[in-house]
NUNUKE-569541 format. One record per residue (C-alpha): residue in three letters; x, y, z. Coordinates in nm, 2 decimals, always signed. Each point is the difference from the previous one (the first is absolute). Layout:
// NUNUKE-569541
   drennu       px       py       pz
      ALA        X        Y        Z
...
END
This chain:
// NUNUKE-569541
   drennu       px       py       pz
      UNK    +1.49    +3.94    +1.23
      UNK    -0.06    -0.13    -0.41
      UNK    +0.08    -0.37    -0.04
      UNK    +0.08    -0.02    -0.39
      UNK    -0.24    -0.31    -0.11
      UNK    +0.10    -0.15    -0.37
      UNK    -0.37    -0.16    -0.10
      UNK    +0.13    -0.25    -0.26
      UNK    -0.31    -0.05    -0.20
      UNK    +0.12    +0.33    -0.19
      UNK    +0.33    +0.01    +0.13
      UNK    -0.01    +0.37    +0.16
      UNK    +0.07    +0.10    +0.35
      UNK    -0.25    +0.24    +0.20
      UNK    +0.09    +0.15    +0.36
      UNK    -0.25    -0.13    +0.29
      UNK    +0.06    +0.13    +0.35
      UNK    +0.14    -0.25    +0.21
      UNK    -0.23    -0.22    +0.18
      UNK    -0.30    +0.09    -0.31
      UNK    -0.19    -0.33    -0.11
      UNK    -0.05    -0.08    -0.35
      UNK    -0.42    +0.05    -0.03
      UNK    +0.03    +0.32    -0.15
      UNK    +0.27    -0.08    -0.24
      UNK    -0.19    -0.30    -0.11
      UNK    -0.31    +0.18    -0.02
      UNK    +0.10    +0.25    -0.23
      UNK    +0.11    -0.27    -0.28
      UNK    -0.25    -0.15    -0.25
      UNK    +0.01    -0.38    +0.08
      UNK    -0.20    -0.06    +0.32
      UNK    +0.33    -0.09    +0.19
      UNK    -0.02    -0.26    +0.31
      UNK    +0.34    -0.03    +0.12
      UNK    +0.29    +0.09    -0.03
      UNK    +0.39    -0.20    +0.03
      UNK    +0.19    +0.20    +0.24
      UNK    +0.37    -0.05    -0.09
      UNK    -0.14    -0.32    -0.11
      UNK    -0.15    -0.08    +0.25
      UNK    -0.46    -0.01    -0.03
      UNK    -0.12    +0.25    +0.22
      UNK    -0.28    +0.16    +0.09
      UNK    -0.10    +0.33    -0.19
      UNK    -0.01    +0.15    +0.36
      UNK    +0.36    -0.07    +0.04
      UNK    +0.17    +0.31    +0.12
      UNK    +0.34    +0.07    -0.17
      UNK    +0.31    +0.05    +0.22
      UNK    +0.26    -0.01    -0.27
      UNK    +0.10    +0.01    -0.38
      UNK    -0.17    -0.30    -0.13
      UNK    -0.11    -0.18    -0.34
      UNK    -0.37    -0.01    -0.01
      UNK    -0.20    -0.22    -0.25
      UNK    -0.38    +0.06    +0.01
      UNK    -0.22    -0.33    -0.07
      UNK    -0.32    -0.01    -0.13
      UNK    -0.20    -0.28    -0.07
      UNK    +0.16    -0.12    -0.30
      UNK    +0.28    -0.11    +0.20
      UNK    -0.02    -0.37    +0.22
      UNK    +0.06    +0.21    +0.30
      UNK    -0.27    +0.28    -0.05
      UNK    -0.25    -0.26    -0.08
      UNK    +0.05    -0.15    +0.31
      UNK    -0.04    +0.30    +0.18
      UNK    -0.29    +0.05    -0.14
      UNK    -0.17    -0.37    +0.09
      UNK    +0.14    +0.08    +0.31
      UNK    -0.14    +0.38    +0.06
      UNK    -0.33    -0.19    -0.16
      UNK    -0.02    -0.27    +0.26
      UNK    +0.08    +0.25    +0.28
      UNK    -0.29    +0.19    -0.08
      UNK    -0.24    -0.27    -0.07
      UNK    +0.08    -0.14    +0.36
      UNK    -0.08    +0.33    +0.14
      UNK    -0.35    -0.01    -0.19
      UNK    -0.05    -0.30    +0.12
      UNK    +0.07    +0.08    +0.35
      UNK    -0.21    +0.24    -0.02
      UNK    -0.36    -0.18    -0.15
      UNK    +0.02    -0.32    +0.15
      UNK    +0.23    +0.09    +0.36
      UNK    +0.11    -0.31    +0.15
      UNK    -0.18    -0.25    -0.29
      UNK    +0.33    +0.12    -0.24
      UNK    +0.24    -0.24    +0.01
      UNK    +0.12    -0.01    -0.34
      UNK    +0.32    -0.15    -0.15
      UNK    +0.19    +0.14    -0.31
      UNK    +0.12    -0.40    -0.17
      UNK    +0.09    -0.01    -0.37
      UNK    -0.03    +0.24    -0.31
      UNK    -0.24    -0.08    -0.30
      UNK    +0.13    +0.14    -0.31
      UNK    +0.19    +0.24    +0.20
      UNK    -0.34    +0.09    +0.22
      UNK    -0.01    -0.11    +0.38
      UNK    -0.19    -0.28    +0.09
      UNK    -0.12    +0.07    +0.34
      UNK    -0.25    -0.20    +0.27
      UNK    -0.18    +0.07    +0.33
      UNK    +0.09    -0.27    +0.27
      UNK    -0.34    -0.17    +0.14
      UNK    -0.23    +0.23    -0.20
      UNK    -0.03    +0.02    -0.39
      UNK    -0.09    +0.33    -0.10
      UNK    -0.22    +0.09    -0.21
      UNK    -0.02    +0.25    -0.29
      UNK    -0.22    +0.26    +0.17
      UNK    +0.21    -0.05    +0.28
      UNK    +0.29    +0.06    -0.27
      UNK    -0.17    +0.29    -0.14
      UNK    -0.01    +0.18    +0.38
      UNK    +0.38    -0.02    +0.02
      UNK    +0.08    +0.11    -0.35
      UNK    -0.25    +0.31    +0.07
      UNK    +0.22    +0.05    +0.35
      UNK    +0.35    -0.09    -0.23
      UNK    -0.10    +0.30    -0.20
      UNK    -0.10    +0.24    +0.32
      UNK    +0.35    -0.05    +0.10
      UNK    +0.15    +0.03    -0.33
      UNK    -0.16    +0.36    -0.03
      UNK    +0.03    +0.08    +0.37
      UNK    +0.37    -0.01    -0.13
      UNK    +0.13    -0.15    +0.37
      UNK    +0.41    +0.04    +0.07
      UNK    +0.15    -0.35    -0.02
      UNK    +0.24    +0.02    +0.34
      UNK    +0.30    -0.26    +0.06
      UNK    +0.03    -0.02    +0.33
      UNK    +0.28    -0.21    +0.21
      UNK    -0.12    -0.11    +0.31
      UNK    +0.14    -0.23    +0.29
      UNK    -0.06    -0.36    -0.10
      UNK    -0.26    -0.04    +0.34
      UNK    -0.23    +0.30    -0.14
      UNK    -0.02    -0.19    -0.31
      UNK    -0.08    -0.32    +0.11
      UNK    -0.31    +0.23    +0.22
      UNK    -0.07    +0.14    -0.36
      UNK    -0.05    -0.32    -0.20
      UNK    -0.20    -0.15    +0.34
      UNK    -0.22    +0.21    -0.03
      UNK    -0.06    -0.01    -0.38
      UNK    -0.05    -0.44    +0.05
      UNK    +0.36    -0.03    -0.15
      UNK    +0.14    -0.28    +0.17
      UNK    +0.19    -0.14    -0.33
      UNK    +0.22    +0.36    -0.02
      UNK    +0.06    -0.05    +0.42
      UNK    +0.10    -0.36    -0.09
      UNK    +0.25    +0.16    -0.24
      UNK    +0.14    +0.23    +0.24
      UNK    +0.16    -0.25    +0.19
      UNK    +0.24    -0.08    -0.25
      UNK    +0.12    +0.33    -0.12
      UNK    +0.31    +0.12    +0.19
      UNK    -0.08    +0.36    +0.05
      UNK    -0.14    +0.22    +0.32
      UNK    -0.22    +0.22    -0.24
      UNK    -0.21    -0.06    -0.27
      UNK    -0.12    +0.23    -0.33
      UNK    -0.42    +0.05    -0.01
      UNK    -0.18    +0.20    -0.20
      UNK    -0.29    +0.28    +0.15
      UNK    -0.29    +0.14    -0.22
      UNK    -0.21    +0.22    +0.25
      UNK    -0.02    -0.26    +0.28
      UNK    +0.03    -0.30    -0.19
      UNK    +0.30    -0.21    +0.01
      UNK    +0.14    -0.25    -0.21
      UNK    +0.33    -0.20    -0.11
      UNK    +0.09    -0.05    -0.38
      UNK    +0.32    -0.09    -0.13
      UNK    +0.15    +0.26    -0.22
      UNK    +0.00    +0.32    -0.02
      UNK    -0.35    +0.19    -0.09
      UNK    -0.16    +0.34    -0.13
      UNK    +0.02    +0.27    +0.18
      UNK    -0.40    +0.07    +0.01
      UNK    -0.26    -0.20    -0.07
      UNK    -0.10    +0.25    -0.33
      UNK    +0.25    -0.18    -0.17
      UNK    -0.20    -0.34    -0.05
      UNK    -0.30    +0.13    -0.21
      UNK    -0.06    -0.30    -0.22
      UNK    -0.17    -0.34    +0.18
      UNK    -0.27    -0.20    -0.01
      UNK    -0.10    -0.29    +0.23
      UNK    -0.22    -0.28    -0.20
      UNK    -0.10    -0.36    +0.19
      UNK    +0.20    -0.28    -0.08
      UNK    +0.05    -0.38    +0.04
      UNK    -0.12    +0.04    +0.37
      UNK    +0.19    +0.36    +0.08
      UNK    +0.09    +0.23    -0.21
      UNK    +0.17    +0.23    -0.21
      UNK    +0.19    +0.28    +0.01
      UNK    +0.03    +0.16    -0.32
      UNK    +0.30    +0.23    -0.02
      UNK    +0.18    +0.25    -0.31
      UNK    +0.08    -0.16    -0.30
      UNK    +0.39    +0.09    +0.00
      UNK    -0.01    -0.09    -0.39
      UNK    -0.33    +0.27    -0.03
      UNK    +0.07    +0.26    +0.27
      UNK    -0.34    +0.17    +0.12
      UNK    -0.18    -0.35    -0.08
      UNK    -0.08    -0.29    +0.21
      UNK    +0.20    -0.32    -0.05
      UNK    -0.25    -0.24    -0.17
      UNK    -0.14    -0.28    +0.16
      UNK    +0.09    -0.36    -0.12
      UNK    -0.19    -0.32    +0.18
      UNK    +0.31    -0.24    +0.04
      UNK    -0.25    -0.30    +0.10
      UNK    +0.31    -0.24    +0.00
      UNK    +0.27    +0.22    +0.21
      UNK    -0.24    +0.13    +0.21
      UNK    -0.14    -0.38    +0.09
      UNK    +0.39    -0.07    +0.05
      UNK    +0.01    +0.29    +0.24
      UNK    -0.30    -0.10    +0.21
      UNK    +0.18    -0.35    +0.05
      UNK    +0.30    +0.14    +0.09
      UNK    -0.15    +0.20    +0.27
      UNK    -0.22    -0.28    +0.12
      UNK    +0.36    -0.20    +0.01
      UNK    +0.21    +0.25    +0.20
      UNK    -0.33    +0.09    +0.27
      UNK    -0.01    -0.39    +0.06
      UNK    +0.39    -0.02    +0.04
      UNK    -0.03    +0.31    +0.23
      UNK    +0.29    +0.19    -0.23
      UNK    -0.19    +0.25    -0.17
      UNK    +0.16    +0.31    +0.07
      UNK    +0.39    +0.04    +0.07
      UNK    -0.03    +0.08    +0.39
      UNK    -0.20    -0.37    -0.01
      UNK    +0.31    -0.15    -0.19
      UNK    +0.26    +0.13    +0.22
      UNK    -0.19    -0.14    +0.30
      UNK    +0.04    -0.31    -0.15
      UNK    +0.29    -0.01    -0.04
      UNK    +0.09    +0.15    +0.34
      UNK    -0.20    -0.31    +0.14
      UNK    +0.22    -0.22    -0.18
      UNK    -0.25    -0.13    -0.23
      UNK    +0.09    +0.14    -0.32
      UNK    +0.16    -0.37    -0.13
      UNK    -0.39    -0.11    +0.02
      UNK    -0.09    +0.31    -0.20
      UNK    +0.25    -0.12    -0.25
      UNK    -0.12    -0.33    -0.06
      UNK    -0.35    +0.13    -0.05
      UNK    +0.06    +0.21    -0.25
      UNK    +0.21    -0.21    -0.20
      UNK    -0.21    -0.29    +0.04
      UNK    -0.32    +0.26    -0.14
      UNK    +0.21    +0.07    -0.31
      UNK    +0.10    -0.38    -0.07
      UNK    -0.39    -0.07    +0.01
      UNK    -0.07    +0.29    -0.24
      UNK    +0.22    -0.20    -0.20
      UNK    -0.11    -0.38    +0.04
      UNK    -0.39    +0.19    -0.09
      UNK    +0.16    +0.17    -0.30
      UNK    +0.19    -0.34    -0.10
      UNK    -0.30    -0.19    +0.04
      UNK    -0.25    +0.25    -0.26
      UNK    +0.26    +0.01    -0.26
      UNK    +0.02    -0.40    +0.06
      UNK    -0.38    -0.07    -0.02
      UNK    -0.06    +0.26    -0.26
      UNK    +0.27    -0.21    -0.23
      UNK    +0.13    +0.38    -0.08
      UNK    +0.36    -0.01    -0.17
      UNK    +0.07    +0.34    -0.03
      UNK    +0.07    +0.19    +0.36
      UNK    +0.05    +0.39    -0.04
      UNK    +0.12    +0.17    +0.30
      UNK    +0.00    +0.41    -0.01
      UNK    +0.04    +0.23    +0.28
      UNK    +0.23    +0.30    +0.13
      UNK    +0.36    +0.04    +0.07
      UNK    +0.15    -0.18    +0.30
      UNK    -0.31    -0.20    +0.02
      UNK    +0.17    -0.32    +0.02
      UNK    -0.07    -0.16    -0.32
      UNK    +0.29    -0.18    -0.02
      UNK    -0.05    -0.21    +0.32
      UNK    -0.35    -0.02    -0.02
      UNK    +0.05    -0.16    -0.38
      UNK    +0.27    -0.21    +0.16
      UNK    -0.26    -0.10    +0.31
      UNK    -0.29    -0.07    -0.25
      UNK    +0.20    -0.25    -0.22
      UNK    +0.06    -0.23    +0.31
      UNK    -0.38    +0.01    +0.06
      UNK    -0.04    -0.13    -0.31
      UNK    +0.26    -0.24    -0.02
      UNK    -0.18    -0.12    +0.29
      UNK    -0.32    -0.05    -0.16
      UNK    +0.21    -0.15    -0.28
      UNK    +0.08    +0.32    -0.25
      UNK    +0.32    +0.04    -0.16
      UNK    +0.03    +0.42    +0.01
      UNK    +0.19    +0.09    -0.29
      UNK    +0.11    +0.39    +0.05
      UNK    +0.00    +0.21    -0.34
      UNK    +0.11    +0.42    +0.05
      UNK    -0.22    +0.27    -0.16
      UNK    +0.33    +0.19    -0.02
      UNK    +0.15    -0.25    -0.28
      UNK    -0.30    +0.14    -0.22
      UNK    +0.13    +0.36    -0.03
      UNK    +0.05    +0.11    -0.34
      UNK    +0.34    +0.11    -0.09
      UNK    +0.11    +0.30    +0.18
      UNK    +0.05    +0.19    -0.32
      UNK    -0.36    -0.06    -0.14
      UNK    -0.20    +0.06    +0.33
      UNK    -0.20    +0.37    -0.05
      UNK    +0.14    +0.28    +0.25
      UNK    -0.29    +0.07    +0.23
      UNK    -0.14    +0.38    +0.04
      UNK    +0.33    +0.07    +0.19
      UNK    +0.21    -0.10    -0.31
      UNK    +0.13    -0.27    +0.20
      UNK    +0.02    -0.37    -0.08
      UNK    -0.28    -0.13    +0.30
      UNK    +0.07    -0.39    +0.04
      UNK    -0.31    +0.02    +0.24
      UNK    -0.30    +0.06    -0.27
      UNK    -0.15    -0.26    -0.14
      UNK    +0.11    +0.10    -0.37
      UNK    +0.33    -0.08    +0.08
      UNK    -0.08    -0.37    +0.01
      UNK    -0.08    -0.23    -0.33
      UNK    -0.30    -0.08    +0.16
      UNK    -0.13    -0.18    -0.38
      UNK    +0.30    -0.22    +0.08
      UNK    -0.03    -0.11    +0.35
      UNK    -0.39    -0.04    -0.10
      UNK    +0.14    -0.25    -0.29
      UNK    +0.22    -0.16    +0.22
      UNK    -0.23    -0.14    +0.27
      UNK    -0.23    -0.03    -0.25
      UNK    +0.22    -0.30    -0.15
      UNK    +0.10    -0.10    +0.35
      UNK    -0.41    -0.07    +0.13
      UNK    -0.03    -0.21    -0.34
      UNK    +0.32    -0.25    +0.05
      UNK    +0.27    +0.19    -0.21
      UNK    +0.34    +0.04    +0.05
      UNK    +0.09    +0.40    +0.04
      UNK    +0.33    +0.15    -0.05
      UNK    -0.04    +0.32    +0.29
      UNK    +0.18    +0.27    -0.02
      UNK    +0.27    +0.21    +0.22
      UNK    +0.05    +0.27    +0.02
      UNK    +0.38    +0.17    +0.08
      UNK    +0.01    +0.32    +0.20
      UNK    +0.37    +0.06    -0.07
      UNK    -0.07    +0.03    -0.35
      UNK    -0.33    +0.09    +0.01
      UNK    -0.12    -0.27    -0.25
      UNK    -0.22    -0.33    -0.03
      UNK    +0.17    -0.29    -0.08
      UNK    -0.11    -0.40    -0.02
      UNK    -0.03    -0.16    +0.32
      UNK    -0.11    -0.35    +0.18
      UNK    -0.24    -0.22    -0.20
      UNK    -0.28    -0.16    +0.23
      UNK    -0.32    -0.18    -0.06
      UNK    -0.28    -0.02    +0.24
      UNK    -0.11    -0.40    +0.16
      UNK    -0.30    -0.08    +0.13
      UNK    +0.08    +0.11    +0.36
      UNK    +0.22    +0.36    -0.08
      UNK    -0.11    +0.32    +0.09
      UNK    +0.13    +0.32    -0.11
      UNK    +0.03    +0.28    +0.27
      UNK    +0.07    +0.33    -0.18
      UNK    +0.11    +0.27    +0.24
      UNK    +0.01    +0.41    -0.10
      UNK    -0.19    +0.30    +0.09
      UNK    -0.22    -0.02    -0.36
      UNK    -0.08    -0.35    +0.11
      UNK    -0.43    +0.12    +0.08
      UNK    -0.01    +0.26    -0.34
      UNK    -0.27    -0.21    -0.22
      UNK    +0.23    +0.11    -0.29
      UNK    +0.22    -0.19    +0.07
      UNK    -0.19    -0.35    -0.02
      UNK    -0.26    +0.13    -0.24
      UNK    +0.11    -0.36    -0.23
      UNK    -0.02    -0.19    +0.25
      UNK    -0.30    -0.24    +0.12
      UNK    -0.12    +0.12    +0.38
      UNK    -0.09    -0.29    +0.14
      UNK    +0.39    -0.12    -0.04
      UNK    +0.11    +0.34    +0.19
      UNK    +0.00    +0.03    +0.37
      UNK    +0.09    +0.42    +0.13
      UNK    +0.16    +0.07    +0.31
      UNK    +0.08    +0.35    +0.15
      UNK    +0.24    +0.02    +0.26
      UNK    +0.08    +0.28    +0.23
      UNK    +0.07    +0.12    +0.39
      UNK    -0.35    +0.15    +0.08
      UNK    +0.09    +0.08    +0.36
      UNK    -0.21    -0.10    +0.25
      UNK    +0.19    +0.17    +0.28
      UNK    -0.10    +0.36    +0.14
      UNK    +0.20    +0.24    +0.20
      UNK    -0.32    +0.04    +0.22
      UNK    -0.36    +0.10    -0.05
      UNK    +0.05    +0.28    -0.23
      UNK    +0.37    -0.02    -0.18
      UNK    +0.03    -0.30    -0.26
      UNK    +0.34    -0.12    -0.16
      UNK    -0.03    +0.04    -0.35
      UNK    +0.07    -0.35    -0.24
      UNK    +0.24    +0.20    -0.17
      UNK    +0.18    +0.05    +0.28
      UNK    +0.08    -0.31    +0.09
      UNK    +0.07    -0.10    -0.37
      UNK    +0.27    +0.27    +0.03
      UNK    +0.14    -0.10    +0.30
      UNK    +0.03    -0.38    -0.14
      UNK    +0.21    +0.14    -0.31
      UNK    +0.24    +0.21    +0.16
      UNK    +0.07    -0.32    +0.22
      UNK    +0.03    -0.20    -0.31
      UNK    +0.16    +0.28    -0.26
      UNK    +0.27    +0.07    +0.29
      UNK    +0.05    -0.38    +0.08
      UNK    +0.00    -0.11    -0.39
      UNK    +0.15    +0.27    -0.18
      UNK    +0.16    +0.23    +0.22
      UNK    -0.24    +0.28    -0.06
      UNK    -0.03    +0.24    +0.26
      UNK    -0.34    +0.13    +0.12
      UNK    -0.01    +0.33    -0.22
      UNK    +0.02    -0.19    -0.27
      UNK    -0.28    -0.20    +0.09
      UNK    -0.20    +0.33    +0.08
      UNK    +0.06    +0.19    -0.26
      UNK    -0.10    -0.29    -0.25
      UNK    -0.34    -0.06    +0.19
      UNK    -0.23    +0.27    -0.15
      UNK    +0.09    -0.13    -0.34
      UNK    -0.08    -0.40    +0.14
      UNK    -0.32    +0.14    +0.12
      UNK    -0.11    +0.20    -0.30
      UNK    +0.10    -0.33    -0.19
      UNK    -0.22    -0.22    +0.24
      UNK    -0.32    +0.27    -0.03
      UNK    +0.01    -0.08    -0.41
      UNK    +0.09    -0.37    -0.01
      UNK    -0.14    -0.15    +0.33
      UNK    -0.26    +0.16    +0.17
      UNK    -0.26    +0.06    -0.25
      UNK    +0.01    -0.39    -0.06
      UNK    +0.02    -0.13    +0.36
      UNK    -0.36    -0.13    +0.02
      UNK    +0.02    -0.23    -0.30
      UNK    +0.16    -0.22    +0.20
      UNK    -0.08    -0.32    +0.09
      UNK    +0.11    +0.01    +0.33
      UNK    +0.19    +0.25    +0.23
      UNK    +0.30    -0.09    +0.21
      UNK    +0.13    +0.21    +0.28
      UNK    +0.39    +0.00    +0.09
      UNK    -0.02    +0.26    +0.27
      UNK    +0.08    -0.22    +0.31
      UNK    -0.13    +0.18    +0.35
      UNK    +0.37    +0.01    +0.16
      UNK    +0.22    +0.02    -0.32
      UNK    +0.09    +0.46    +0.07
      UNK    +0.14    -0.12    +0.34
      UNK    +0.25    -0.29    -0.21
      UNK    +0.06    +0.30    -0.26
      UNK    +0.08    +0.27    +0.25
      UNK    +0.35    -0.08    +0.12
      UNK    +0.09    -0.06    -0.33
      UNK    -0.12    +0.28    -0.17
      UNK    +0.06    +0.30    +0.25
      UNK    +0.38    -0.03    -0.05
      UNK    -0.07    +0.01    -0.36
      UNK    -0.23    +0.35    +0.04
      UNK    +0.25    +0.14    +0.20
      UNK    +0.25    +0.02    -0.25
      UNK    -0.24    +0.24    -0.21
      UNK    +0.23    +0.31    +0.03
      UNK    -0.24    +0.32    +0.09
      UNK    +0.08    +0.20    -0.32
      UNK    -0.15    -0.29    -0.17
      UNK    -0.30    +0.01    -0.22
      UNK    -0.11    -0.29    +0.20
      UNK    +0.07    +0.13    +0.38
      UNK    -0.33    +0.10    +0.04
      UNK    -0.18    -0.32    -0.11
      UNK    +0.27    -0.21    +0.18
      UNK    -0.04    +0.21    +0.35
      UNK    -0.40    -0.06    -0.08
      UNK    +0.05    -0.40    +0.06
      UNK    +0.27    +0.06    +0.28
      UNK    -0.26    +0.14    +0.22
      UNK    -0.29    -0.23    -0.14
      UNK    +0.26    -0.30    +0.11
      UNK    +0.01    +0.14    +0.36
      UNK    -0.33    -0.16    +0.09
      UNK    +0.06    -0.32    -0.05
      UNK    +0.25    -0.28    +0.19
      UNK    +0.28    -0.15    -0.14
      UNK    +0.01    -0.38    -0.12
      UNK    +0.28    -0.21    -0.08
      UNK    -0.04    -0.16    -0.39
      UNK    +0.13    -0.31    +0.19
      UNK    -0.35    -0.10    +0.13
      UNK    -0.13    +0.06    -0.37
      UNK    -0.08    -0.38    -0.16
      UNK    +0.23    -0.08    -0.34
      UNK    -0.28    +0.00    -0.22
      UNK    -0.18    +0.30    +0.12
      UNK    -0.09    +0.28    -0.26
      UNK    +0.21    +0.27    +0.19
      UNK    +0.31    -0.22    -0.08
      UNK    -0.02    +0.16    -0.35
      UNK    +0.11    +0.27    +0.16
      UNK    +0.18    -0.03    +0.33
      UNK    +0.23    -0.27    -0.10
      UNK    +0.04    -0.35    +0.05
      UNK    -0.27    -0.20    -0.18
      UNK    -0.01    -0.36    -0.12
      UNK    -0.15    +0.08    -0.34
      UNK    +0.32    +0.07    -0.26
END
């Protein structure tokens, strides 16, 4: 029987015979296709077709096919692994480097002949071309599985997950379990490298902005140091994977958990109020991605100083835009209020300029309804203020190129998640930066969830130019990602998700973090302190 399939990248319909997969569709296309969205839904390219459906083929390009690809990437690494060192692998996938995986051995650092020996078995199985099999097995057969393979963070994880099955993934006689759906063979992952790094190492993937070229490599001394911490934090609290945190709070202890974290973050801040304090520093810059918490962070770090007797006087990047009508339209003919050209930067430069020597400035506003600048408050600073300036071009040496350094004190701000799935599935920062605006955007300003989806590509493609490349001038790096904080955001935010409808362009990004929420337990935000960063986005803080 034909099953008329409309592919929407061209918009054409072909006939496939009911219960076909869609390898050999995808194979015959140009693009080296990964995935596909199945009525959208992500699927598996070896998803058999039992009735007229929309198809959308990913490829690398897309968020979803690249992490598909990391994913397909790690699978196969862990298999090379498996293979040359036998029961010595115990590797763990934990945070991406300029879109590369950062990965580490437990107990053993490896070293880069041993590196060498798994890339060489990485490319056996690549040209081997090996099916990639899901497989659904009873949840008791799985837990024998990931015994056997020393993965006793994924068993820990199984007994939270309300299901009598559970989805694996076969390659010969190797299993494994990755989150998201993968290639169909392992031919389709021909571009890796693995290079020694900061005590593990790297897994260099496909550039998705140069396809058939490896992403480059970028030593982020400062987030990576941040990273190290956080893990050295969450191993000593016992809460480094989510099966660890729900046992937590199963055994009642989650309220200590709480006031651990928060009291780590509040003396990140007394440390950070005490350099700008004995570094007499009167200008504070603080940069970093959306839904970072900058706002309660700024809010946290002017009581720190008050403390060590500072005055914080706040002053918005935002009120130096040039008029709407005179800001360049960018390469997409649109007026971009995120580059740096948009601001008067020779002005804001003059301004503190006349501020650090004792002068009374005139700042300016500027008025979003009408799209102008206009006169605004007139401050001086005394002996004691301190400026904070919060926006996202606050680490760009441009933008203080007038300005004397040693008055300047940087700080970059973001949720580097600590927290892993288990041994081999991370949760992407971006993730939880998501999550944490849709809470907010739906609480705030009654946006629903697609909305905050279908903006977020453009927010990220925004943060890539005007935040990242700058993130290591910083002084100093705070972390807002708090250990417990997805468990507070879940029962607020799965309502919100469900109300993506499924002929949405959003369903399928929305369904994504439906099933990424299932692992982890609930959490009232009632046992979340006032002051806490998360407030910014769950509701109820002190700070107005």
């Amino acid at each position: 029987m034909k099953i008329p399939v409309t592919i929407l990248n061209d918009n054409r319909t072909v006939d496939l015979e009911q219960g076909e997969n869609l390898v050999a569709l995808a194979k015959k296309r140009d693009e080296n296709i990964l995935l596909a969205a199945v009525n959208n839904e992500l699927c598996e390219l070896t998803t058999k077709i039992e009735y007229p459906s929309k198809v959308e083929f990913l490829d690398i390009t897309s968020s979803s096919g690249l992490r598909s690809y990391q994913k397909s990437a790690i699978l196969i690494m862990l298999m090379a692994a498996n293979r040359v060192l036998g029961s010595k692998a115990k590797i763990w996938t934990e945070h991406t480097v300029n879109r590369n995986l950062f990965c580490r051995n437990d107990g053993e650092e490896l070293t880069q002949e041993q590196l060498d020996e798994i890339k060489a078995e990485m490319k056996r199985i690549v040209s081997d071309n090996l099916p990639i099999e899901k497989k659904t097995v009873p949840i008791e057969r799985a837990r024998m599985i990931f015994k056997e393979y020393g993965l006793e963070k994924r068993i820990k994880s199984l007994q939270y997950i309300k299901t009598q099955s559970a989805s694996i993934y076969k390659v010969g006689n190797f299993y494994e379990y990755l989150y998201g759906p993968l290639v169909p063979e392992t031919g389709f992952i021909r571009i890796f490298d693995l290079v020694k790094y900061n005590g593990g190492f790297i897994l260099q993937v496909e550039d998705p902005k140069n396809p058939g070229a490896l992403r480059p490599m970028k030593d982020y001394k400062k987030i990576c140091a941040i990273f190290d911490e956080c893990n050295r934090w969450s191993t000593i609290m016992q809460a480094d994977t989510v099966g660890a945190l729900n046992e937590i709070i199963c055994n009642g202890k989650i309220s200590d958990l709480i006031l651990v974290c928060e009291a780590l973050h509040e003396k990140k801040l007394v440390e950070i109020a005490d350099a700008i304090t004995s570094g007499n520093r009167k200008v504070v810059l603080v940069a970093g991605p959306s839904s970072s918490g900058k706002t309660t962070f700024a809010k946290r770090l002017g009581v720190q100083l008050r403390v060590n007797g500072k005055t914080p006087r706040l002053i918005s990047l935002d009120d130096y835009y040039f008029d709407k009508d005179k800001i360049e339209p960018d390469e997409n003919g649109e007026k971009n209020f995120e580059n740096l050209e948009a601001l008067d930067i020779r002005l804001f430069n003059e301004n503190l300029n006349d501020l650090l020597a004792g002068k009374t400035v005139q700042l300016p506003e500027f008025n979003f309804i009408t799209g102008k600048r206009q006169p605004g408050r007139t401050i001086s600073l005394e002996e004691h203020d301190v400026l904070i300036i919060e926006g996202i071009h606050g680490l760009n040496p441009k933008l203080t190129n007038e300005l004397p350094d040693d008055a300047v004190y940087r700080i970059y701000i973001s949720a580097l998640t600590q927290l892993n799935l288990d041994e081999h599935n991370r949760i992407p920062t971006t993730d939880t930066r998501m999550l944490r605006r849709m809470v907010r955007d739906f609480r705030t300003r009654g946006f629903d969830a697609d909305e905050t989806i279908e903006i977020w590509p453009m927010v990220n493609a925004g943060e890539e130019k005007n935040i990242y490349p700058y993130q290591e001038n910083a002084d100093v790096i705070f972390n807002s990602a708090l250990i417990y904080e997805l468990c507070v955001i879940k029962p607020l935010v799965e309502p919100v998700l469900f109300r993506v409808p499924r002929d949405s362009k959003a369903y399928t990004e929305a369904n994504r973090l439906l099933k990424f929420l299932n692992s982890f337990l609930p959490l009232s935000s009632e046992l979340v302190p006032p002051n806490s960063l998360v407030r910014e986005f769950v509701g109820g803080s002190c700070f107005k």
